[in-house]
N, C-alpha and C positions, 0 to 999 in steps of 0.2 A: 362579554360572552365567556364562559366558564370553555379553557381550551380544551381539559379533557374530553366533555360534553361534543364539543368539536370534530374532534379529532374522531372520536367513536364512529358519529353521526357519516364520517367520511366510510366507513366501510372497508378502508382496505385489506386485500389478500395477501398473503405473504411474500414477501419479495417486490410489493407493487410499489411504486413511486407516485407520488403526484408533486403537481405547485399550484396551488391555488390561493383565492383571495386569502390575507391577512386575517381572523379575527380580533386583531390589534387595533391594527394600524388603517384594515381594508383597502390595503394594496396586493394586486396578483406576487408577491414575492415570498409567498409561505410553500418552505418545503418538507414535506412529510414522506417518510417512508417506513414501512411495514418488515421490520428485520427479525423473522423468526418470533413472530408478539412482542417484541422490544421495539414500539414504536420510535421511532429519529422525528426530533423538529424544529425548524427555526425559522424567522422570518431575514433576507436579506437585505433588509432597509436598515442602514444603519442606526437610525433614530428609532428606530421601532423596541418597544422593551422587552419584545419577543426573539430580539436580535442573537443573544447568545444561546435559544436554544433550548432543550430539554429532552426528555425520552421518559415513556410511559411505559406499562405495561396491560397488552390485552390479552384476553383469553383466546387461545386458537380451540377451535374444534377438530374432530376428526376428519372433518371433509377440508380444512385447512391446512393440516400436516402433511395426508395423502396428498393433494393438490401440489403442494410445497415439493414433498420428496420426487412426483412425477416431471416435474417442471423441469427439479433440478438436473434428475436422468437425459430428459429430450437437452439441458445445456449442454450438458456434459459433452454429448455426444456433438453437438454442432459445434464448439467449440475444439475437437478431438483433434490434436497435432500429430502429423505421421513425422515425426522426426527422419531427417534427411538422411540419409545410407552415411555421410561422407563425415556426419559430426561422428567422431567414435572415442574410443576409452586409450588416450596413449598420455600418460602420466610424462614421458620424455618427452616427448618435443613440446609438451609444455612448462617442465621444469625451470629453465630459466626465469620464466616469468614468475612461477610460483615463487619462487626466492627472493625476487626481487619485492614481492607484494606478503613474501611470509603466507602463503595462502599453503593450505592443507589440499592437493586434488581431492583427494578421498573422502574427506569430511564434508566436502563441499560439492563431491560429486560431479567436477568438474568435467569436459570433455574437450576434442580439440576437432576442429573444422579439418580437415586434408585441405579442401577446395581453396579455402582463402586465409590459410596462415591465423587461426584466430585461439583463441581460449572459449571458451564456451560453458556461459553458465545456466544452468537449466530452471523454467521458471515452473514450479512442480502444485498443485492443487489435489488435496486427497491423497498425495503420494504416484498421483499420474502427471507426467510430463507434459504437459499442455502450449509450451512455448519457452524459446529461449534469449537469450541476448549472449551477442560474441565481441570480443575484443580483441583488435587486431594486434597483432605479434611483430607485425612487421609494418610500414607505413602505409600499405594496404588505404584508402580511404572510402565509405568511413570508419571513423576508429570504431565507431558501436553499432553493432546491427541487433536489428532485431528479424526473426526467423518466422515469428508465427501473427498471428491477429486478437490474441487475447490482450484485454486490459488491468489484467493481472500485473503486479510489481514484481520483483524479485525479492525474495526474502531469505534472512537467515538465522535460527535461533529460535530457541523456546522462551516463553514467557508472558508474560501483562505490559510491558512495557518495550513499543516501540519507538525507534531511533529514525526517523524515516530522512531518509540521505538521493542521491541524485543519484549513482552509479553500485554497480556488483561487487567494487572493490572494499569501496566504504561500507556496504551492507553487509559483506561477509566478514569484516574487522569485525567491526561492533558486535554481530551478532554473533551465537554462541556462547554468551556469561551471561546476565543478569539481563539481557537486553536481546531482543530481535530485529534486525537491520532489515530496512526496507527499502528498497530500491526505485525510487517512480519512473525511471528510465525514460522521463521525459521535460517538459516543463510548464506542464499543469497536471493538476491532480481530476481523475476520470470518476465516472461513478464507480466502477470495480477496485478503485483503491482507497473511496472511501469508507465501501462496504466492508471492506479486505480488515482495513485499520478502525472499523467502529468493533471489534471482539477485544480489542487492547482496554485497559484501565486509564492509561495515561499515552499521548504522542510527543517524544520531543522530535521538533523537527532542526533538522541539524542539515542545512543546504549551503551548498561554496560560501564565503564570505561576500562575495560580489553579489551575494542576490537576493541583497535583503530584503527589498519589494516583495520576491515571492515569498520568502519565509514568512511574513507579515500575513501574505495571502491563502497562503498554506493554513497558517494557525486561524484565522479570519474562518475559513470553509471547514476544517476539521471540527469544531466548537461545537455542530450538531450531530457529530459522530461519537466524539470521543469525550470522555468525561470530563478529562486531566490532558488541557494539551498545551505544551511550552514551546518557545521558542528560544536557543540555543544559538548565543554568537559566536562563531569561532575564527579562530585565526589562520587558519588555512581547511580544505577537505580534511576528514577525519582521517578516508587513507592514508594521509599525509603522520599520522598519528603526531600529532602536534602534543607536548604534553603540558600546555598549559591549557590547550583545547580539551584535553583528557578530565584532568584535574575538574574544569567547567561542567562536565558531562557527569564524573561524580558527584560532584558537589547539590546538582542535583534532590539527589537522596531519595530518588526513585527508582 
């Protein structure tokens, strides 16, 4: 079966997901979704030759766009984070830490918790504050919260090519040159950080050295998102700025 032909025949709307049977393989493990007319596709059988994926192009109409932008408005709004009174803008009392991690507040828009001693990095969509994650300052447990309920990453940086890393600290390194750090602040990858990271050209994923399973797993699930995606082994976290890890990240040549 001709997959475009397929794929069409499926109908979907913008932003809509499905999984259904294979045209391959004709197992329930084919997953399609509809990103702005840049259809995503792959089958998750790994013997299946549909395995690594693709991405089409269909034509939206005007009752798909509207639909599209209304959809995204009613998100917007249920997802909306009333940020806590108590996260606020005091560059001192998080200084210390700022130096110790090289981190810019300003650049990175940093803020700091009163309530629980934290640093606080904001996870921003559109340029609206939608949810945060904090890092405690002091031994506070846990070391990482998160504030709000989006599945949103943390990001930093402009570009085509993402770095996608575990924590705020390594995504705000990275990010900011030639590269945008993503932060999955958890340990698996959601649908909203697929979607987040299918606008990239290229993903390298660049996770602890201890977890090379998920990087594997990572690079495995990103392949029907992203066009160009690597997997990057390093020798310690990037925060760590390891510079034979650096060197590896250049070398690259993405």
């Amino acid at each position: 079966m001709n997959v475009n032909n397929y794929i069409n025949d499926l109908s979907l709307t913008v932003g809509e997901s499905v999984r259904v049977k294979c045209p391959s393989c004709n197992r329930r493990e084919f997953s399609v979704t509809n990103d702005m007319g840049t259809v995503l596709y792959r089958c998750y059988r790994n013997s299946c030759n549909l395995h690594k994926g693709g991405r089409i192009k269909v034509q939206l109409s005007k009752n798909d766009i509207r639909e599209y932008f209304s959809r995204t408005t009613r998100e917007v709004k249920e997802i909306q984070f009333s940020k806590p009174e108590w996260l606020v803008k005091d560059n001192l009392s998080i200084e210390p830490f700022c130096t110790e991690w090289d981190l810019d507040p300003d650049e990175l828009g940093l803020l700091y918790d009163v309530k629980e001693n934290r640093v606080v990095f904001p996870v921003v969509k559109s340029g609206v504050m939608v949810d945060a994650s904090g890092r405690s300052i002091t031994r506070r447990l846990p070391k990482w919260k998160r504030y709000g309920k989006s599945d949103l990453p943390y990001s930093h940086g402009n570009g085509k090519v993402a770095v996608v890393v575990e924590d705020c600290i390594s995504a705000a390194f990275v990010g900011g040159g030639v590269y945008v750090g993503v932060a999955v602040l958890g340990t698996s990858l959601s649908e909203g950080h697929k979607r987040f990271l299918s606008q990239f050209s290229t993903a390298i994923i660049a996770l602890d050295p201890d977890a090379l399973p998920k990087t594997l797993q990572f690079t495995k699930e990103l392949r029907g998102y992203v066009d160009n995606v690597r997997a990057l082994r390093l020798t310690d976290d990037l925060k760590y700025r390891n510079s034979n890890d650096i060197e590896k990240l250049t070398a690259l040549g993405v």
